[in-house]
MARFITI-242694 format. One record per residue (C-alpha): y, x, z. Coordinates in steps of 0.2 Angstrom, whole numbers, padded with zeros to 4 digits, always signed. Each point is the difference from the previous one (the first is absolute). Example, Ala and Ser with C-alpha at 12.3 -4.5 7.8 and 13.67 -1.06 7.14 Angstrom:
BEGIN
-0022+0062+0039
+0017+0006-0003
# end
This chain:
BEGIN
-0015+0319-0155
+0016-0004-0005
+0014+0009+0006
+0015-0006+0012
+0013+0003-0016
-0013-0011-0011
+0000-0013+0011
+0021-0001+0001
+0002+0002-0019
-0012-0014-0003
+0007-0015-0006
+0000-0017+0010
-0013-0013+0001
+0003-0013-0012
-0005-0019-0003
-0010+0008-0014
-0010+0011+0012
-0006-0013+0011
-0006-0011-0015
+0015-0012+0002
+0007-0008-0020
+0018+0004+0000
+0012-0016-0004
+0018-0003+0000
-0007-0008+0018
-0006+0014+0007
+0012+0013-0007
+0015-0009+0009
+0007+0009+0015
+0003-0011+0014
+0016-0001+0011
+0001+0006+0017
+0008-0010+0012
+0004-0002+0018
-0018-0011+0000
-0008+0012-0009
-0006+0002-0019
+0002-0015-0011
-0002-0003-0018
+0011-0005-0013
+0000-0016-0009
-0006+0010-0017
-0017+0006+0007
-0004-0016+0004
-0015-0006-0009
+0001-0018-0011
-0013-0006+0014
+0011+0003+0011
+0016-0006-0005
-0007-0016-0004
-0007+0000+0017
+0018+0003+0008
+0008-0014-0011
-0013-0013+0004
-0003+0003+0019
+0018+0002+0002
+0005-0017-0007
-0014-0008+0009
+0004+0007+0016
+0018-0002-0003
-0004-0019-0006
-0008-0004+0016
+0011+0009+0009
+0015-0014-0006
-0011-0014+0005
-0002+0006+0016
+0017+0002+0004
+0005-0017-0007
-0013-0007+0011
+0008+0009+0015
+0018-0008-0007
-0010-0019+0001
-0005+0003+0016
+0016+0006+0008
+0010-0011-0010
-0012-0016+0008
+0001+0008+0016
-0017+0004+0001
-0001+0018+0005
-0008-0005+0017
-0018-0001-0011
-0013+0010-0002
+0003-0002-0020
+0016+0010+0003
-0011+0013+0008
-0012+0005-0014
+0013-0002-0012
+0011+0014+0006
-0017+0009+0003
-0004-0004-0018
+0017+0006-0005
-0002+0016+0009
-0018+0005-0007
+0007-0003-0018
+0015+0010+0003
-0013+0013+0003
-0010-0002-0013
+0014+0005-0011
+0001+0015+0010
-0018+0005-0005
+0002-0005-0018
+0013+0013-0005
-0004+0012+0013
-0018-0001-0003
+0003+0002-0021
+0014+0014+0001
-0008+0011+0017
-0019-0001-0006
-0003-0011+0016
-0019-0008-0002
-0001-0006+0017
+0019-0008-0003
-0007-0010-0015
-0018-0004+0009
+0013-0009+0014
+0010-0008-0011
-0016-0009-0009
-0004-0005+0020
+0017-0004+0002
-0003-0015-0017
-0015-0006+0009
+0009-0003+0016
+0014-0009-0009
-0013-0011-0012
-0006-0005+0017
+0016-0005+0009
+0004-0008-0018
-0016-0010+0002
+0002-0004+0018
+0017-0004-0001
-0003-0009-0014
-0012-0015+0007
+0009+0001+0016
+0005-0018+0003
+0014-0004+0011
-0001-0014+0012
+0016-0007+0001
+0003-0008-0020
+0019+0001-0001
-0002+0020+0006
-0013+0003-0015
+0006+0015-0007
+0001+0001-0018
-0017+0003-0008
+0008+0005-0018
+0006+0018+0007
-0020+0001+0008
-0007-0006-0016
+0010+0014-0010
-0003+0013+0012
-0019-0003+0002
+0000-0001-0022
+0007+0017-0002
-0008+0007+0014
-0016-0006-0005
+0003+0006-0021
+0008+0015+0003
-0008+0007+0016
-0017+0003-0008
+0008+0010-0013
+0012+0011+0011
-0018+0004+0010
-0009+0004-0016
+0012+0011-0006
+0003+0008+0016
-0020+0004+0002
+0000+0010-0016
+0015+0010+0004
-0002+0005+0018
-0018+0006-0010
+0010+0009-0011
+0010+0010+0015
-0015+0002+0010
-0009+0010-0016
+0014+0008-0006
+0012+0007+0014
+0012+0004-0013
+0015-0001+0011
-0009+0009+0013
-0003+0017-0011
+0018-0001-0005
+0006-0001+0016
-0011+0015+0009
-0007+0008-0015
-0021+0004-0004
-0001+0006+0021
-0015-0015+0004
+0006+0001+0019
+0018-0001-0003
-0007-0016-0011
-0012-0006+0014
+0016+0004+0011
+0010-0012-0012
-0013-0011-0001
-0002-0006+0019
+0021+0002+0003
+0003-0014-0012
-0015-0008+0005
+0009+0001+0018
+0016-0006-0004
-0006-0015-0013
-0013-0007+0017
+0017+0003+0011
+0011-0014-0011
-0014-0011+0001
-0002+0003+0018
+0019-0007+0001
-0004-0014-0011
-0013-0006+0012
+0013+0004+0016
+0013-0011-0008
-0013-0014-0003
-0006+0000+0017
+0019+0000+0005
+0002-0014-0010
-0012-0011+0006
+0005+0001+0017
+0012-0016-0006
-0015-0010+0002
+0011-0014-0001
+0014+0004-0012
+0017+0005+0009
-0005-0008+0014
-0001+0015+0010
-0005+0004+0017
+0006+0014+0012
-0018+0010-0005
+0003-0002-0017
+0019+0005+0001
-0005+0014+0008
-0016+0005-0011
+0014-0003-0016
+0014+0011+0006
-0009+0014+0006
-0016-0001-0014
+0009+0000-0016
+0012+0015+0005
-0014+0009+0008
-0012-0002-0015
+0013+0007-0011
+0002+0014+0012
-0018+0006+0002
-0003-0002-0019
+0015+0012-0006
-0003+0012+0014
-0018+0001-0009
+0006+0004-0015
+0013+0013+0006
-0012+0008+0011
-0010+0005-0018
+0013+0002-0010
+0008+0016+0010
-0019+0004+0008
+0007-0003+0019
-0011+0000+0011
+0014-0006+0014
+0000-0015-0009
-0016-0004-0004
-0008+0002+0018
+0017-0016+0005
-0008-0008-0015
-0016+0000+0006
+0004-0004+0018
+0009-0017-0006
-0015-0003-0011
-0007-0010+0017
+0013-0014-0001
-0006-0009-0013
-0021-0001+0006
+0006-0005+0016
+0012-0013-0006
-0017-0007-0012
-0009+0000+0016
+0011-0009+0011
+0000-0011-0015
-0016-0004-0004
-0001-0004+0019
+0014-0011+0001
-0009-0008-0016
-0014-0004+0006
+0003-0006+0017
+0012-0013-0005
-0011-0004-0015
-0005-0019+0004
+0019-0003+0001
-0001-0003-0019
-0008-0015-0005
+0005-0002-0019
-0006+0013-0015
+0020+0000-0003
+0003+0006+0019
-0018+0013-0002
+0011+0009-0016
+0010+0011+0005
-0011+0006+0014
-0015+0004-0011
+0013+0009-0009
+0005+0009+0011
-0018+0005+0006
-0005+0005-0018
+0016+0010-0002
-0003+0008+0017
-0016+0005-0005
+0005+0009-0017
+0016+0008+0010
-0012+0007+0013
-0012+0007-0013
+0014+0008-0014
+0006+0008+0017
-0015+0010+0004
-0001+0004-0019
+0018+0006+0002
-0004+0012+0014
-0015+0007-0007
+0012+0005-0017
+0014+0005+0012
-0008+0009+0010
-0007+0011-0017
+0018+0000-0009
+0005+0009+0017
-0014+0014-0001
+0008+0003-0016
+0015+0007+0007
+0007+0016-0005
-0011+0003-0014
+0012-0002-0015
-0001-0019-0003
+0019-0004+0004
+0009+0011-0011
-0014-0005-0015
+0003-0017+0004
+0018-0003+0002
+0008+0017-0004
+0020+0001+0006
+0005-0017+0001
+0003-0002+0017
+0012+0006+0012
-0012+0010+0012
-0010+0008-0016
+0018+0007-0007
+0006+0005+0017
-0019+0007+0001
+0004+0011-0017
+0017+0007+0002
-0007+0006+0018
-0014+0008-0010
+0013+0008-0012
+0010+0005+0012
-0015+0013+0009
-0005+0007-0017
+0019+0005-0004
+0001+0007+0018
-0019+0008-0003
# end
């Protein structure tokens, strides 16, 4: 049996030891920040800078023709529409999408990038639907060029940006790279890792889907009622609330903060349910498929906000078992406040000890 002093003098375990090919990729040191380990833009595979250029410019593309869209329609005073609606929804799901395209590539995120490929889906089918909408009144037809351009690049570029994105969230899923640089060859610290990022990539989507439904309260543009005022002001500041005090309640491991996270995970359920209530007992009001849109919308987003919030407890709920084991200061090191004032407390009992 080996002894105590073999064990400390033996070297560490290596990319080599575990059967892993060393590259300029996998020998790069990534970067600890604030958000925790990232990579730098020389470990990036070819794959995957021809991944970030391409989906960025699509996005980005798209992203411009949304907002010109929303300039048409304010400018022809038609804000009070239902086109103005899922266009700023639409505006809103692509600037998160660019979220999950670089913080997916340069944080190892496999989820990020499997919600990114859900979020091109979802904006091939507004581009679609938007697309052959038809407007009834002739001289308000908005411009079918922008559509026609939008729905083109959508429909070339999307299948590639999904197709490139499968086989490198495959990549991550196998390899883990940045997760045995970040914790070391420990397989729980790695399993620890594993389910904190898998927490915190469900969390951003869970905002996403808390802004949409937000949205879509303006069922009629900026034609707003007192319910919908009220749902606006106190939604969006609320959502952003309850999502960063879920990612500061894992980041310093309290537990203060993530029993009030879990407490204001209610809201949004019973907000769906009211909702879907409301929906459906004032459902023959619409006559039109125009008028059905935007609440099958809202339904179907409903649905998929209730569901990506049970899987967000289930993975919050095992980030916080992982408490106090070590996983913080592998993660994140001294970048924050708390974890420097943590250290220089530390140093100060071993110089009194």
């Amino acid at each position: 049996m080996a002894s105590v002093d073999d064990k400390e003098s033996s070297p560490p375990t290596t990319f080599e030891d575990l059967g892993i090919p060393q590259s300029e990729r996998t020998t790069a040191q990534p970067v600890t920040t604030v958000f925790g380990q990232r990579r730098k833009w020389n470990s990036l595979s070819k794959l995957e800078v021809a991944f970030l250029v391409i989906a960025l410019l699509s996005i980005l593309s798209t992203m411009g023709l949304t907002l010109e869209r929303i300039v048409d329609i304010l400018m022809n005073h038609r804000a009070g529409t239902d086109d103005f609606t899922f266009a700023l929804v639409l505006l809103m799901s692509t600037a998160f999408c660019v979220f999950y395209i670089i913080n997916g590539v340069f944080g190892e995120r496999a989820f990020e990038l499997l919600v990114f490929i859900g979020g091109v889906l979802i904006v091939l089918g507004y581009s679609i639907i938007n697309y052959t909408q038809v407007d009834p009144d002739v001289k308000r037809r908005t411009s079918k060029t922008v559509k026609l351009v939008r729905l083109i690049l959508v429909s070339v570029f999307g299948p590639i940006d999904i197709i490139m994105g499968l086989i490198i969230a495959k990549q991550y899923f196998e390899s883990g790279n940045l997760v045995f640089r970040t914790v070391g060859a420990n397989l729980d610290l790695q399993r620890m890792c594993r389910n904190m990022n898998l927490y915190v990539s469900v969390l951003k989507f869970d905002l996403q889907l808390q802004l949409t439904l937000v949205i879509l309260v303006l069922s009629n543009g900026t034609q707003l009622e007192l319910t919908e005022i009220l749902v606006l002001s106190i939604g969006i500041p609320y959502s952003i609330i309850y999502t960063v005090l879920g990612w500061l309640a894992v980041r310093f491991e309290n537990k203060i903060m993530a029993y009030i996270f879990f407490l204001g995970s209610v809201a949004e359920p019973a907000y769906i349910i009211y909702k879907i209530i409301d929906l459906s007992a004032n459902w023959q009001e619409s006559k039109t498929n125009r008028e059905l849109l935007i609440p099958i919308t809202v339904i179907c987003a409903s649905w998929a906000a209730l569901g990506i919030r049970i899987i967000l407890m289930v993975t919050s709920i095992r980030a916080v078992r992982n408490f106090g084991l070590g996983l913080k200061e592998k993660a994140y090191g001294n970048t924050g406040i708390l974890n420097r004032a943590e250290s220089r407390d530390a140093g100060s009992y071993q110089s009194m000890d």
